[in-house]
N, C-alpha and C positions, 0 to 999 in steps of 0.2 A: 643835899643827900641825893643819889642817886638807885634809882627803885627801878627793878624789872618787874613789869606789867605781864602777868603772864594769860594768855586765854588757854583754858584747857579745849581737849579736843571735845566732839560728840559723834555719835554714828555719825552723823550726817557729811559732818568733816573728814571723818576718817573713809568715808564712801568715794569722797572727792566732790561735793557737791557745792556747788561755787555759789555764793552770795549773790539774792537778787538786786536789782539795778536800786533799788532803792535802798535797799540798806550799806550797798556800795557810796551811794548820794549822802548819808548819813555819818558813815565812816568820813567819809572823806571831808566833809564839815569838823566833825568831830577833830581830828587830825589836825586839819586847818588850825582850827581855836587853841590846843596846846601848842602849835609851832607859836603863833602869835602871842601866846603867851610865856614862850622862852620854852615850856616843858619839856617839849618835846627832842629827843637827842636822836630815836635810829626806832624804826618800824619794820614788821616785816611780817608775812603769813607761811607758815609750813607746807609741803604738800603732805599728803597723808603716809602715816606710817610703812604703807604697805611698800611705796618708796624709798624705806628710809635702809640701817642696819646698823646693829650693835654692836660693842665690838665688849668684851668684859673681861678685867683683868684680875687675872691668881700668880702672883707672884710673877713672875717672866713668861708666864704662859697667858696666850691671847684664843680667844672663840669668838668669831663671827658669827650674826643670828640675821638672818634676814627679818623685814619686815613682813607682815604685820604685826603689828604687839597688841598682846591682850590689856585687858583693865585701860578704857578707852577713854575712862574718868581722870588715870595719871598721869596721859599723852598731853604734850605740846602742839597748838594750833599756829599759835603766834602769838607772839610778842611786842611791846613796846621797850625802850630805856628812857625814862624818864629822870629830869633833873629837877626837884622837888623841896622844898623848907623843910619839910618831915612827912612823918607816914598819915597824921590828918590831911593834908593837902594831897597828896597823894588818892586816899580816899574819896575825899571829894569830887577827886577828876574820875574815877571810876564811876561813880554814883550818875554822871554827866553822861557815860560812855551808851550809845545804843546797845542794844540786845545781839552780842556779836554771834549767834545763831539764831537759827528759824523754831527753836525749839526754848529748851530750859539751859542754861549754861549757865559757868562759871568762869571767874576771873581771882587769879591770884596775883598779891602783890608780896615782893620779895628784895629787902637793901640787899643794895652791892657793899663788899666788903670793901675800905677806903686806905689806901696807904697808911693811914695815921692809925687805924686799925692794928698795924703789926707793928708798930714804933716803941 
């Protein structure tokens, strides 16, 4: 089963405020041990919203919103894609994961839909 690891954003994150050297040191152990353990498929960290832009669609009509976006709780930090037995296992390797901000954060996990899925 394949599971997107999601980090949400935080002020902090969304400020642009870059991980110290150690929980850099930490991540990247972290990292290590699902590569080695097969889990790991593709990583990556966001810049902050305020660099980003949205684009939302109503029928053939499109509106671009620049960044920043509100509700800092629903933003994307980064991600992982993970290759997993199921969503206990998956669990588990989050439960492993450092504190991926300086503060209180969250991590959501979310399957990918699987070809066999629409069959």
């Amino acid at each position: 089963m394949r599971v997107m690891v999601i980090v949400k954003a935080t002020q902090e994150s969304e400020v642009g405020d870059m991980p110290t050297a150690e929980l850099l040191q930490a991540m990247g152990q972290y990292n290590e041990a699902l590569v080695k353990a097969g889990v790991m498929l593709n990583a990556d960290g966001l810049r902050p919203s305020s660099q980003g832009k949205r684009v939302a669609f109503d029928g053939t009509q499109r509106h671009v919103t620049d960044g920043p976006f509100a509700e800092t709780r629903e933003l994307v930090a980064g991600f992982w894609l993970w290759q997993v037995k199921d969503m206990d296992e998956a669990v588990q390797w989050v439960r492993r994961c450092p504190n991926p901000m300086p503060g209180p954060s969250e991590i959501e996990i979310r399957p990918l839909y699987e070809a066999s899925d629409f069959a």
